[in-house]
PDB file of N, CA, C and O in Angstrom:
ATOM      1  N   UNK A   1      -6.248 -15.908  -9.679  1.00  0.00           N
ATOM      2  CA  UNK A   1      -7.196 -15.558  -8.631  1.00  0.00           C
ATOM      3  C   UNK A   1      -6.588 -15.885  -7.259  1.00  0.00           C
ATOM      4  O   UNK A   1      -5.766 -16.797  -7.182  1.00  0.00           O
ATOM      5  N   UNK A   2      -6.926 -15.234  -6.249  1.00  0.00           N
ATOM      6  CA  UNK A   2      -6.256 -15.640  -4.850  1.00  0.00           C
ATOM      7  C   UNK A   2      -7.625 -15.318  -3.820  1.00  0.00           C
ATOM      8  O   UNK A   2      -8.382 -14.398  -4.130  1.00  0.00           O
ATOM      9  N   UNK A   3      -7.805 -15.903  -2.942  1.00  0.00           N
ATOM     10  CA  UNK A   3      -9.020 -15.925  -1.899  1.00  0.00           C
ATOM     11  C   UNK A   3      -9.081 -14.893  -1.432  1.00  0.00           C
ATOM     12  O   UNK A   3      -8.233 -14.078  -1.796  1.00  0.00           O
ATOM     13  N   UNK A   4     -10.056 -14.497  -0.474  1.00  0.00           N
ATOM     14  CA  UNK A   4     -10.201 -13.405   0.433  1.00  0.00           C
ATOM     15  C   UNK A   4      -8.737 -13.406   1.313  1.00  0.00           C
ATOM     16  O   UNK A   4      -7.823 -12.625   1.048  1.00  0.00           O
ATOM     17  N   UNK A   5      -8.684 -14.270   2.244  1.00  0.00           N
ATOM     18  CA  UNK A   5      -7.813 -14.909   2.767  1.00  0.00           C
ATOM     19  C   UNK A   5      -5.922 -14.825   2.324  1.00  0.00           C
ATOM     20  O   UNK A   5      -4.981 -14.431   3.012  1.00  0.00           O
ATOM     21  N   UNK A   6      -5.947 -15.277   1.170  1.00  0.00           N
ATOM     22  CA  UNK A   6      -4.283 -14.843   0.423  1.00  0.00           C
ATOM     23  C   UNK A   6      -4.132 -13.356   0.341  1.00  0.00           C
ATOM     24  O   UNK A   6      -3.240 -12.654   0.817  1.00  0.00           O
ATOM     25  N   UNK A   7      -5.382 -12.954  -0.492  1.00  0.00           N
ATOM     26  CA  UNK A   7      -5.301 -11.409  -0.297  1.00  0.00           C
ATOM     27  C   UNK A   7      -4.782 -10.406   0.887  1.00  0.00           C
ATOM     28  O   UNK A   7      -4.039  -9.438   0.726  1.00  0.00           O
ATOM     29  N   UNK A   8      -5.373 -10.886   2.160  1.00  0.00           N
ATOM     30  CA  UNK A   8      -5.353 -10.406   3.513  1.00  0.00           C
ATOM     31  C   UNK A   8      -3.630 -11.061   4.015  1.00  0.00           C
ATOM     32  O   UNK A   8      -2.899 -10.308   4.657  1.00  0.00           O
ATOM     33  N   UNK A   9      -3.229 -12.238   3.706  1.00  0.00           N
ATOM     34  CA  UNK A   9      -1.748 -12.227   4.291  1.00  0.00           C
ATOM     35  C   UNK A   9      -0.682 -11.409   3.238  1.00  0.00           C
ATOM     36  O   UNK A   9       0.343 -10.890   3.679  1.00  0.00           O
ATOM     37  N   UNK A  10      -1.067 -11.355   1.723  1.00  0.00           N
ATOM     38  CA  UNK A  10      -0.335 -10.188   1.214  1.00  0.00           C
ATOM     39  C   UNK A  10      -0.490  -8.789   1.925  1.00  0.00           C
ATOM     40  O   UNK A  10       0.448  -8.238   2.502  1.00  0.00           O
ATOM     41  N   UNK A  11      -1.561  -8.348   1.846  1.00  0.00           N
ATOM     42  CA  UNK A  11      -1.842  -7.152   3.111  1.00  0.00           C
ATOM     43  C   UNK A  11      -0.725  -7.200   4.137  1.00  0.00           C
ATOM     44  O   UNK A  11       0.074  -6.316   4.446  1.00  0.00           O
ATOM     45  N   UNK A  12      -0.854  -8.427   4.588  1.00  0.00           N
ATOM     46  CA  UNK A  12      -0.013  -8.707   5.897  1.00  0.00           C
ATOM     47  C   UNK A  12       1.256  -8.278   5.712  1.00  0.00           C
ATOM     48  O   UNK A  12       1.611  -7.365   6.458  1.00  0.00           O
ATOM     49  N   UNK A  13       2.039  -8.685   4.921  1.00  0.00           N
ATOM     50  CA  UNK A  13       3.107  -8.905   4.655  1.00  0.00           C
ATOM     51  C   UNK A  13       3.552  -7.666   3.808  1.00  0.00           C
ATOM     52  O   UNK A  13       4.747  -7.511   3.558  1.00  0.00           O
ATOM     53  N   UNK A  14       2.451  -6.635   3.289  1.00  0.00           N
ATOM     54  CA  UNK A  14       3.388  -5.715   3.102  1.00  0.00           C
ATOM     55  C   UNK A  14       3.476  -4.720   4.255  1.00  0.00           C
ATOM     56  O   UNK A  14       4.310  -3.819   4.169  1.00  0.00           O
ATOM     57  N   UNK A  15       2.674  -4.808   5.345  1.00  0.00           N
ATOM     58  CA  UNK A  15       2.413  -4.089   6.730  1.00  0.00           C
ATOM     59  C   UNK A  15       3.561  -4.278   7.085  1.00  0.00           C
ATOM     60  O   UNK A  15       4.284  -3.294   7.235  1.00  0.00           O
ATOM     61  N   UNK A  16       4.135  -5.759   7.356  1.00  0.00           N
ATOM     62  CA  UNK A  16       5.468  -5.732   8.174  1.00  0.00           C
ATOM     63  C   UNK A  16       6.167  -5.574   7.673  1.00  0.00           C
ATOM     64  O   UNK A  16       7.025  -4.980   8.326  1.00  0.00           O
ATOM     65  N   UNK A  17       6.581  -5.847   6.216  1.00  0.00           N
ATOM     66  CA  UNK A  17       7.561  -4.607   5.710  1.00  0.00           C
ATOM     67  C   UNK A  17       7.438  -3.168   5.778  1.00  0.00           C
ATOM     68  O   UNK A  17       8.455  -2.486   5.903  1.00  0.00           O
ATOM     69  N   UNK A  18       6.512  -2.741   5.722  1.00  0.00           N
ATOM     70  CA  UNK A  18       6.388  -1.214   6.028  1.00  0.00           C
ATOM     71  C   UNK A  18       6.854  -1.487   7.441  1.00  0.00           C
ATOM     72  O   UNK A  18       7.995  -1.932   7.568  1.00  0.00           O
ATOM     73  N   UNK A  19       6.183  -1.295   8.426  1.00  0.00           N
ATOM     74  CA  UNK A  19       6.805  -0.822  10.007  1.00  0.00           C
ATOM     75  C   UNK A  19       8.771  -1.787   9.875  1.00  0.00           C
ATOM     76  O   UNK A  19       9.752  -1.571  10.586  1.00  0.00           O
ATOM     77  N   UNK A  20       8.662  -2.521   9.006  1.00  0.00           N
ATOM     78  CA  UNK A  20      10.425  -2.200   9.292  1.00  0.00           C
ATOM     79  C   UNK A  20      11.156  -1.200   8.293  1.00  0.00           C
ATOM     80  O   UNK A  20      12.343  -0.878   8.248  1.00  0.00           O
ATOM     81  N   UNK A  21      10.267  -0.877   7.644  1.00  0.00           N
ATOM     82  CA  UNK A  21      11.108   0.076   6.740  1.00  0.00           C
ATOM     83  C   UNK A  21      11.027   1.385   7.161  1.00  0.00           C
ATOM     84  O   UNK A  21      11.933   2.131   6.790  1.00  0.00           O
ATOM     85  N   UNK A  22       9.626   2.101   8.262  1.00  0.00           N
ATOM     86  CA  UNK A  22       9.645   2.834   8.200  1.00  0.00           C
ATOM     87  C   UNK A  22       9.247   2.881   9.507  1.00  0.00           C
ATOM     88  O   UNK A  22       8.066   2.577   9.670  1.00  0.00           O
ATOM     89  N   UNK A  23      10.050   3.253  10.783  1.00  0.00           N
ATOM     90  CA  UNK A  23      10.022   3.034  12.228  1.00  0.00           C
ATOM     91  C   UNK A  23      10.821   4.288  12.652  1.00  0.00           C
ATOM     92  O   UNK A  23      11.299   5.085  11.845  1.00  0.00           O
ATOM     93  N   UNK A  24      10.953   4.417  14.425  1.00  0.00           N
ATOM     94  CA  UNK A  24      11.272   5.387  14.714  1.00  0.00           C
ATOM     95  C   UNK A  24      13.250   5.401  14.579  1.00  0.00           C
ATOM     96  O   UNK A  24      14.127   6.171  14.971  1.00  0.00           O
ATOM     97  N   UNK A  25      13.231   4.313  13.937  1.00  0.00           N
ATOM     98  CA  UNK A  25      15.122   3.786  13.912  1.00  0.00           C
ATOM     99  C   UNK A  25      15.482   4.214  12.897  1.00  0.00           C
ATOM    100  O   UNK A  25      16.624   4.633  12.704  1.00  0.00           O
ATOM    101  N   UNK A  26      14.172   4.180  11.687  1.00  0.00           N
ATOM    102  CA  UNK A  26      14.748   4.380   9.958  1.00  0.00           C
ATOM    103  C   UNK A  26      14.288   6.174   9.755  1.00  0.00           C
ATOM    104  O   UNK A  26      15.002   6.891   9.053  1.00  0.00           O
ATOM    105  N   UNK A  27      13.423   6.565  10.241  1.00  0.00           N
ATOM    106  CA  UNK A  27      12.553   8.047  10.031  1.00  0.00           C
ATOM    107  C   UNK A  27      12.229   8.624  11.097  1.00  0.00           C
ATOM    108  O   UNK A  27      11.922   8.096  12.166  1.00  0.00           O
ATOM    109  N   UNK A  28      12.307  10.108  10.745  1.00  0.00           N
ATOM    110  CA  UNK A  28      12.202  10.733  11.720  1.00  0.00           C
ATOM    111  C   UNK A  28      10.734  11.149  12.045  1.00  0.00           C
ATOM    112  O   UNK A  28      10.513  12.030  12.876  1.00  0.00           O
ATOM    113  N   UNK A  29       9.427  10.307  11.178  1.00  0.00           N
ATOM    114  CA  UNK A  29       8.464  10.342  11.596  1.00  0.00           C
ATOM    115  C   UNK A  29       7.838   9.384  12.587  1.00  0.00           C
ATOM    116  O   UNK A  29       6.714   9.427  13.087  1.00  0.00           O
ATOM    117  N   UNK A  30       9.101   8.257  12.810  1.00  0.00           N
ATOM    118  CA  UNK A  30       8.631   6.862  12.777  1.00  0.00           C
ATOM    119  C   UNK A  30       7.292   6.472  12.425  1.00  0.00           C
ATOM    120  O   UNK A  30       6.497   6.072  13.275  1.00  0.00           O
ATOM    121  N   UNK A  31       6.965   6.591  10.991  1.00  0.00           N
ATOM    122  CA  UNK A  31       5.843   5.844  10.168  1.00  0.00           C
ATOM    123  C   UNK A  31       4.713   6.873  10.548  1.00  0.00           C
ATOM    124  O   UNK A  31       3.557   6.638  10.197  1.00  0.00           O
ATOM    125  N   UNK A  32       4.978   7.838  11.152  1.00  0.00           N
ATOM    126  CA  UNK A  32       3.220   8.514  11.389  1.00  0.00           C
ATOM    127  C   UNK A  32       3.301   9.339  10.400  1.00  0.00           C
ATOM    128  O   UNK A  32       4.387   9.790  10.036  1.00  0.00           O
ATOM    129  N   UNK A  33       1.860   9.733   9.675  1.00  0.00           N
ATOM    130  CA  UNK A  33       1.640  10.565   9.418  1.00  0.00           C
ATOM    131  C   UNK A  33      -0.049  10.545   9.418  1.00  0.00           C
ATOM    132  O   UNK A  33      -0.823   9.734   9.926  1.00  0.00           O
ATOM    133  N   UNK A  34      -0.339  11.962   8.519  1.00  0.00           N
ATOM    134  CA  UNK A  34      -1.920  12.481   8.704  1.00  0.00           C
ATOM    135  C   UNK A  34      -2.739  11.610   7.486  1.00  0.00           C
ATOM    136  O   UNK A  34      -2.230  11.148   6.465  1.00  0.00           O
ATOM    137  N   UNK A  35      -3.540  11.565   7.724  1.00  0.00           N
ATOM    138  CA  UNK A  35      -4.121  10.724   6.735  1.00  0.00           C
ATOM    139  C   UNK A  35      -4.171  11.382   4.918  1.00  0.00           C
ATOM    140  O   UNK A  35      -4.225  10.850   3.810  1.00  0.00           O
ATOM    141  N   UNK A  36      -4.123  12.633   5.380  1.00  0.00           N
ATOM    142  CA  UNK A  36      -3.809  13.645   3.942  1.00  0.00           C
ATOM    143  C   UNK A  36      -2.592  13.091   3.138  1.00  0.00           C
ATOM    144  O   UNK A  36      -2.646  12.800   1.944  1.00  0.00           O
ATOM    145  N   UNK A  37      -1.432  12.974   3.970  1.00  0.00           N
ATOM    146  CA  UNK A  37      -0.455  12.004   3.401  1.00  0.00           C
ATOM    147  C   UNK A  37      -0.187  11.018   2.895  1.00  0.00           C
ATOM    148  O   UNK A  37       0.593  10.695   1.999  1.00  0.00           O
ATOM    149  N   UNK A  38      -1.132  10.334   3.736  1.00  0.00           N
ATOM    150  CA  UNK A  38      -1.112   8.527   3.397  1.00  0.00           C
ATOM    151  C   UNK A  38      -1.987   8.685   2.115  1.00  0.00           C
ATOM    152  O   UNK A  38      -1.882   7.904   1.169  1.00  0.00           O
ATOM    153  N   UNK A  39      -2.791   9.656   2.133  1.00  0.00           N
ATOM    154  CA  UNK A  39      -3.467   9.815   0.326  1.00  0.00           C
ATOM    155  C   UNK A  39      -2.412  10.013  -0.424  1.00  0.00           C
ATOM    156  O   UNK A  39      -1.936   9.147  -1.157  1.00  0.00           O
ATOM    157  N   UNK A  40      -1.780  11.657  -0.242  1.00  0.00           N
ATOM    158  CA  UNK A  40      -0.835  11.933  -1.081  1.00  0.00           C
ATOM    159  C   UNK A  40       0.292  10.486  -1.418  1.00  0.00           C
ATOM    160  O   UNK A  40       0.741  10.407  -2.561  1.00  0.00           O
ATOM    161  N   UNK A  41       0.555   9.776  -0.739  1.00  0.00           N
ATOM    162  CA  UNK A  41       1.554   8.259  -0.506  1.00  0.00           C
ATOM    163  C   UNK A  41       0.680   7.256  -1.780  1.00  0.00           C
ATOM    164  O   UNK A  41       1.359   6.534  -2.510  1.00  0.00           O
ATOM    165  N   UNK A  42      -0.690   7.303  -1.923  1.00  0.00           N
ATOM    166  CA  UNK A  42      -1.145   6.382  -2.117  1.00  0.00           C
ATOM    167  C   UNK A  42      -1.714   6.779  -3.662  1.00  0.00           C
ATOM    168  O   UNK A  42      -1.870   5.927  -4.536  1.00  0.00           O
ATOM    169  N   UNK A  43      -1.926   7.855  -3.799  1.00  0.00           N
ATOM    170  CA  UNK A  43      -2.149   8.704  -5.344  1.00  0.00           C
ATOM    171  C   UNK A  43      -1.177   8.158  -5.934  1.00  0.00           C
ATOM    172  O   UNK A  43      -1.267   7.411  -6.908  1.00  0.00           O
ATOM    173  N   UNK A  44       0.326   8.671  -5.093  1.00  0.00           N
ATOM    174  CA  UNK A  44       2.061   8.538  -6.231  1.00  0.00           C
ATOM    175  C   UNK A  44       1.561   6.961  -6.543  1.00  0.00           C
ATOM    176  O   UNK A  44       1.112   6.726  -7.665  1.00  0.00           O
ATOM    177  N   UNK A  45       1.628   6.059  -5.710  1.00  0.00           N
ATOM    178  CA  UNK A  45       1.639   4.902  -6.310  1.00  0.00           C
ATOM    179  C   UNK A  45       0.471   4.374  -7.009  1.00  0.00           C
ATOM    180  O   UNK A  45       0.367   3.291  -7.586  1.00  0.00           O
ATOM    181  N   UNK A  46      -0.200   5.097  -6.901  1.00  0.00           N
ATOM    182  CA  UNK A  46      -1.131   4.458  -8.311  1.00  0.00           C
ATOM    183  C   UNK A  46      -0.676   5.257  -9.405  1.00  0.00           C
ATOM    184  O   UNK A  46      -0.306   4.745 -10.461  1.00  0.00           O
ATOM    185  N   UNK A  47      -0.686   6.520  -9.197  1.00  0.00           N
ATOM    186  CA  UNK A  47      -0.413   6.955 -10.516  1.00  0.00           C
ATOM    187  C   UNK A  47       1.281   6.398 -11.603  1.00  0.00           C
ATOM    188  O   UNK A  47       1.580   6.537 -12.789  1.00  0.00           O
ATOM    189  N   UNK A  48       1.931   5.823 -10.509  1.00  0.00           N
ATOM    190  CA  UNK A  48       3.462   4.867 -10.789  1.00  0.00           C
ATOM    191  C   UNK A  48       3.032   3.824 -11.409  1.00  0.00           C
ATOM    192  O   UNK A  48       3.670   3.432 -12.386  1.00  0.00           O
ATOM    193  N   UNK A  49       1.822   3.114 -10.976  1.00  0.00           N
ATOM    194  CA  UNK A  49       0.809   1.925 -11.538  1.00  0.00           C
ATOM    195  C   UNK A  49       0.142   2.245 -12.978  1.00  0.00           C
ATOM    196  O   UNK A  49      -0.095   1.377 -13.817  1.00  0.00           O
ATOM    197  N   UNK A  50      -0.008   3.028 -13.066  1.00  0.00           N
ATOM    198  CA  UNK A  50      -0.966   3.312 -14.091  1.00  0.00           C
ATOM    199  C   UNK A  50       0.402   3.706 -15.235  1.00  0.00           C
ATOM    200  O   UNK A  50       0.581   2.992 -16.222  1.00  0.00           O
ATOM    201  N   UNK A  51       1.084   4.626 -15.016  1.00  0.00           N
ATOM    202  CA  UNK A  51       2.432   4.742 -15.624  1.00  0.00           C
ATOM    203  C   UNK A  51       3.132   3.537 -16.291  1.00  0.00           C
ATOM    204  O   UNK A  51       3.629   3.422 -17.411  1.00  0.00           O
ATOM    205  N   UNK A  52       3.017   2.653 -15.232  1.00  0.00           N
ATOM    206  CA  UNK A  52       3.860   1.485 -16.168  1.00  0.00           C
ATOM    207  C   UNK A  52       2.795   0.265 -16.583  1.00  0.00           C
ATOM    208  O   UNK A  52       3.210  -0.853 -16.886  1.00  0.00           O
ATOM    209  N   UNK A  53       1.745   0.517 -16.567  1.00  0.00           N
ATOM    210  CA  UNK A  53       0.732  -0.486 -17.340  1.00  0.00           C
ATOM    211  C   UNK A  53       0.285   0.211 -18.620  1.00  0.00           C
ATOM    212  O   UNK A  53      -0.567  -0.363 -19.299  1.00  0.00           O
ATOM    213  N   UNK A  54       0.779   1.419 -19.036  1.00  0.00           N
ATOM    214  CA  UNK A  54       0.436   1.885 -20.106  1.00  0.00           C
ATOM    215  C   UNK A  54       1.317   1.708 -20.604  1.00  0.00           C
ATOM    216  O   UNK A  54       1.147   1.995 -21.789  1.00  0.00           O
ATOM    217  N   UNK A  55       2.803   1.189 -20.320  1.00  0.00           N
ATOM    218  CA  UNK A  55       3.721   1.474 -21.019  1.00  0.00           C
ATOM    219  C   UNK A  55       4.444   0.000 -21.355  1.00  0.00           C
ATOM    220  O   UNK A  55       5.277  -0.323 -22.202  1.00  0.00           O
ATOM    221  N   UNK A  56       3.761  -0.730 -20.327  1.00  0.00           N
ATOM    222  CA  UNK A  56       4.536  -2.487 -20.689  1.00  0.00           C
ATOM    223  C   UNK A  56       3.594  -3.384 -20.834  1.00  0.00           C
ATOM    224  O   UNK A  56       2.633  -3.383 -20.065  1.00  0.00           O
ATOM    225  N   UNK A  57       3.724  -4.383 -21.936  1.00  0.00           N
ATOM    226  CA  UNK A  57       2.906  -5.570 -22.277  1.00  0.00           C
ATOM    227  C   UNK A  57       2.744  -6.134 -21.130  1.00  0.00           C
ATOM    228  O   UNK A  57       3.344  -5.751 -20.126  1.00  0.00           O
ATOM    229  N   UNK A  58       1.866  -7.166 -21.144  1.00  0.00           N
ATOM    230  CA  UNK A  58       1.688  -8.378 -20.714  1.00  0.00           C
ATOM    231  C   UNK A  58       2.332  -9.093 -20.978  1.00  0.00           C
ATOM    232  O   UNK A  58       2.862  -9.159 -22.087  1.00  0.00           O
ATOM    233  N   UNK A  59       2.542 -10.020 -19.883  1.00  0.00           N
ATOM    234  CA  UNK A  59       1.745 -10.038 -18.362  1.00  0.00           C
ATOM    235  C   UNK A  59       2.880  -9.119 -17.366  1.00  0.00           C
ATOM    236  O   UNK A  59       2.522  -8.953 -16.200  1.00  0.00           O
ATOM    237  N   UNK A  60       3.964  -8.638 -17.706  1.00  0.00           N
ATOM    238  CA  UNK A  60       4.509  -8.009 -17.502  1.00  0.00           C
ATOM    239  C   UNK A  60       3.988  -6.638 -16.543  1.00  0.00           C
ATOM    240  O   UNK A  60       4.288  -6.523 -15.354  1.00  0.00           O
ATOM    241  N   UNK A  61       3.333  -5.852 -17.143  1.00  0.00           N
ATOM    242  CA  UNK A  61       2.134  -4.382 -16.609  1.00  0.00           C
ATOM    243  C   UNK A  61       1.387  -5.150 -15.628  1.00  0.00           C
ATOM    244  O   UNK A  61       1.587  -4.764 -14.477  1.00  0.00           O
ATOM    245  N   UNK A  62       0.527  -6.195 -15.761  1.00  0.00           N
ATOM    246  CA  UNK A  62      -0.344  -6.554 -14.233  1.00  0.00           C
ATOM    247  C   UNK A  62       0.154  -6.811 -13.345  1.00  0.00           C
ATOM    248  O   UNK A  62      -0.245  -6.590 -12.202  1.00  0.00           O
ATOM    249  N   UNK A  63       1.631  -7.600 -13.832  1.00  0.00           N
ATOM    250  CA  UNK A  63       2.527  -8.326 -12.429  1.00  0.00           C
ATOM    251  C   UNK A  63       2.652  -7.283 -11.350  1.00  0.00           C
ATOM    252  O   UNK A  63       2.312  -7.255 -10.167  1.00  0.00           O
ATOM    253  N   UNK A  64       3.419  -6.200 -12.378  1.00  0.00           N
ATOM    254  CA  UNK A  64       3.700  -4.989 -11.710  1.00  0.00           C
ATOM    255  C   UNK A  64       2.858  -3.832 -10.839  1.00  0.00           C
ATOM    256  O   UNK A  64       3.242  -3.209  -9.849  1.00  0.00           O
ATOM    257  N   UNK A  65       1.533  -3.757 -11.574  1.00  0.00           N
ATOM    258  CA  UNK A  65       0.819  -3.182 -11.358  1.00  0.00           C
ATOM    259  C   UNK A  65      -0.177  -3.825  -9.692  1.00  0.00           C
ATOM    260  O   UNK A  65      -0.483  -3.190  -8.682  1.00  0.00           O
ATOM    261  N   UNK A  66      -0.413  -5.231 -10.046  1.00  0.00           N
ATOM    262  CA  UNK A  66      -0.636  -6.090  -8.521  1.00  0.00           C
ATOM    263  C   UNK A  66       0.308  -5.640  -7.725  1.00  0.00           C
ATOM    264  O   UNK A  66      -0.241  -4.969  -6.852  1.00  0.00           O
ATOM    265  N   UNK A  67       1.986  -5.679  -7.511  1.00  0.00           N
ATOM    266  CA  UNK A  67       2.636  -5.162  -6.620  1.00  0.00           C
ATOM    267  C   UNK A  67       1.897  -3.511  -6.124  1.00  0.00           C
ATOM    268  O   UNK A  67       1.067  -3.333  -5.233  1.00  0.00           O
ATOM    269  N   UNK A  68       2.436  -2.609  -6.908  1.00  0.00           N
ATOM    270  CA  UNK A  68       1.770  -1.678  -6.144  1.00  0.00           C
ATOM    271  C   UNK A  68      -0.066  -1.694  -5.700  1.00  0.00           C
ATOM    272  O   UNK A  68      -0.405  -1.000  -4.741  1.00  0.00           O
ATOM    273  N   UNK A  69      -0.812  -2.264  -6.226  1.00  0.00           N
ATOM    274  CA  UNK A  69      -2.465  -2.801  -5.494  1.00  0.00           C
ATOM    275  C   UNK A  69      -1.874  -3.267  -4.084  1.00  0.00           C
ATOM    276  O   UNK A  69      -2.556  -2.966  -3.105  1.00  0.00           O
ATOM    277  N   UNK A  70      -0.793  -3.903  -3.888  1.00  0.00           N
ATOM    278  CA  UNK A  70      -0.368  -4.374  -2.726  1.00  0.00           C
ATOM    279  C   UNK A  70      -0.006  -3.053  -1.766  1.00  0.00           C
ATOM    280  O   UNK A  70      -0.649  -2.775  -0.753  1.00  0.00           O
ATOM    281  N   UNK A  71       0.950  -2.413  -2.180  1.00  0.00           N
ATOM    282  CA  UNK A  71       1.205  -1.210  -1.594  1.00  0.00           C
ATOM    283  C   UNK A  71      -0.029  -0.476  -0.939  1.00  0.00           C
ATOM    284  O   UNK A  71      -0.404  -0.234   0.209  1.00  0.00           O
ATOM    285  N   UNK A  72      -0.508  -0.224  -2.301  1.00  0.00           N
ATOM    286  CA  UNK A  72      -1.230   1.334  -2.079  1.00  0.00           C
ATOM    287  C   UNK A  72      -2.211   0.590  -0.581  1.00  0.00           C
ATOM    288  O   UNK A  72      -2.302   1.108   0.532  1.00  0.00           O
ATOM    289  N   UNK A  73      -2.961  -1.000  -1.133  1.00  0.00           N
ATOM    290  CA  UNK A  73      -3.743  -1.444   0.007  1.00  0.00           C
ATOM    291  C   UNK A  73      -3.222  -1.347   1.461  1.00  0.00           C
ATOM    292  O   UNK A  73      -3.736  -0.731   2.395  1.00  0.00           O
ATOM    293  N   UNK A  74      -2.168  -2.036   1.454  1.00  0.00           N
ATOM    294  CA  UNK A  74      -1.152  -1.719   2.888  1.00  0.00           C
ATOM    295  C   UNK A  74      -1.383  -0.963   3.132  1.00  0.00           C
ATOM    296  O   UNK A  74      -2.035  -0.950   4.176  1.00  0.00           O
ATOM    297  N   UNK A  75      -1.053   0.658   2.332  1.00  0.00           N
ATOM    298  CA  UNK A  75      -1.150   2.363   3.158  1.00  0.00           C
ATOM    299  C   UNK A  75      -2.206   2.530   3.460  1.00  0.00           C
ATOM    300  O   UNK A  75      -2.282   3.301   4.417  1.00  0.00           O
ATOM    301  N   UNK A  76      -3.350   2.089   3.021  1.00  0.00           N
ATOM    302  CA  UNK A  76      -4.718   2.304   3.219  1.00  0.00           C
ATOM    303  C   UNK A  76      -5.441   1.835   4.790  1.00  0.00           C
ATOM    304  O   UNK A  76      -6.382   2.215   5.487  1.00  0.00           O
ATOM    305  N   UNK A  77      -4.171   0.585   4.854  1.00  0.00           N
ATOM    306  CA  UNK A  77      -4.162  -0.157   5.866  1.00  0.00           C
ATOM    307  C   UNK A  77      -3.919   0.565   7.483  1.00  0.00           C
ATOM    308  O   UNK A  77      -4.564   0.712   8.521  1.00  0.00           O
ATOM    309  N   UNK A  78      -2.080   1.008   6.750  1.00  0.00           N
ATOM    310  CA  UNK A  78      -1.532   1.736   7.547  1.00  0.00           C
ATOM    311  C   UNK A  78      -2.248   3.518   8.391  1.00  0.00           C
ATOM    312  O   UNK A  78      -2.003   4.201   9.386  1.00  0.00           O
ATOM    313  N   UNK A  79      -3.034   3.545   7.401  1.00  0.00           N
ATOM    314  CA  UNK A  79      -3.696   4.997   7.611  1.00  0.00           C
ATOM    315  C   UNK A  79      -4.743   4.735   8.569  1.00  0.00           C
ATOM    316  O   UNK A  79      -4.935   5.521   9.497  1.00  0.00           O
ATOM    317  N   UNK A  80      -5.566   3.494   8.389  1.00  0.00           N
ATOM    318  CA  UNK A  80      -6.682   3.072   9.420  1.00  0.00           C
ATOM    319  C   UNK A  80      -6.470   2.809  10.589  1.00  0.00           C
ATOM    320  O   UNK A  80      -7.275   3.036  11.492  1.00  0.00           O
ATOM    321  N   UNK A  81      -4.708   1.994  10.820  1.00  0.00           N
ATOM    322  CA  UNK A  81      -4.185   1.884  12.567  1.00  0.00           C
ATOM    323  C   UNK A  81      -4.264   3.321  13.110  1.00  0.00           C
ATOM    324  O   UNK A  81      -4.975   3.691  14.044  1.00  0.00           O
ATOM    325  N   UNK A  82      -3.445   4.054  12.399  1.00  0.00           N
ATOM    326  CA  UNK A  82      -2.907   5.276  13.097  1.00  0.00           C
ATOM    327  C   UNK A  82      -4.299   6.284  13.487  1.00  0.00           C
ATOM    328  O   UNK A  82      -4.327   6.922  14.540  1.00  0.00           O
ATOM    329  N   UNK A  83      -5.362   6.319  12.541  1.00  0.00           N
ATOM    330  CA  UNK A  83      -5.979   7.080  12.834  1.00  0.00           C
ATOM    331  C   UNK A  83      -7.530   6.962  12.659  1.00  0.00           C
ATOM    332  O   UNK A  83      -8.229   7.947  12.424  1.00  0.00           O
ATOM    333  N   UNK A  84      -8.228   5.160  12.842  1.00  0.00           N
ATOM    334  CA  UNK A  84      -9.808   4.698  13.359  1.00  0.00           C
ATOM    335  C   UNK A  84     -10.006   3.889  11.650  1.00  0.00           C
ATOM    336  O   UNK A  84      -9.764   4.518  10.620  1.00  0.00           O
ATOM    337  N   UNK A  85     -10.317   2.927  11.654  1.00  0.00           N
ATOM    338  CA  UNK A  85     -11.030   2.350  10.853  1.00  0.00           C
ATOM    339  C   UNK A  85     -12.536   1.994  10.694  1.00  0.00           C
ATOM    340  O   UNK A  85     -13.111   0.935  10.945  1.00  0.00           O
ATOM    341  N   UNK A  86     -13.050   3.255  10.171  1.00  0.00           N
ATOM    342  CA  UNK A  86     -14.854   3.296  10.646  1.00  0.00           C
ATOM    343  C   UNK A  86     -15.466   1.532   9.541  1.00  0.00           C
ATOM    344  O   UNK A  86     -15.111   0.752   8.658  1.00  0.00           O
ATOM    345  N   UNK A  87     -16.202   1.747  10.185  1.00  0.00           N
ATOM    346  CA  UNK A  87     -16.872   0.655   9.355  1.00  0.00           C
ATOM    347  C   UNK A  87     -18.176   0.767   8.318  1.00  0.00           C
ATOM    348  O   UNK A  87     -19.078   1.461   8.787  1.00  0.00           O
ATOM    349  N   UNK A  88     -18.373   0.357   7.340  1.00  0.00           N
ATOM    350  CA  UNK A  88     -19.481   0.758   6.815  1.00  0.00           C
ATOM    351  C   UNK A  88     -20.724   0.485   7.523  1.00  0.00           C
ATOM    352  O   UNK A  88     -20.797  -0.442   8.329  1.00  0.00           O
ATOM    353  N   UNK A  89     -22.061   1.533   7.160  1.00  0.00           N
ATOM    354  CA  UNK A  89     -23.028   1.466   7.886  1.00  0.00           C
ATOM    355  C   UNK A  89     -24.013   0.872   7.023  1.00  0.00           C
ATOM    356  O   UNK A  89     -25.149   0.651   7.443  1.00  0.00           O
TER     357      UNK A  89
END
């Protein structure tokens, strides 16, 4: 289990790896795109998730599968800077 809190600096920390991996130095988008993308970005990696939790034991499949939950959350992240993070009503 990890807090609200641990959760949110993993968030963190895969954000700043993203903007160094993917900036106007490394891509020729520097990191923008439409939010249609950041879906299409965020489908592949679950469906990469789901791929290898069907296919590897435990604890092995969750380890793996938490990494990309990390990802896909980040892009989800990344999609809300670039383009409004509404809030629920």
């Amino acid at each position: 289990m990890a807090t609200r809190q641990e959760a949110y600096a993993a968030i963190d920390s895969e954000r700043d790896y993203q903007d160094r991996r993917w900036n106007a130095n490394t891509t020729t988008t520097a990191g923008k795109h439409s939010a249609t993308e950041f879906l299409v970005f965020m489908r592949d990696y679950v469906e990469e998730a789901l791929h290898t939790v069907s296919r590897e034991g435990e604890p092995a499949a969750s380890e793996k599968a938490l990494e990309i939950v990390r990802k896909v959350t980040a892009l989800g992240v990344s999609c809300m800077e670039q383009h409004g993070a509404p809030h629920r009503k």
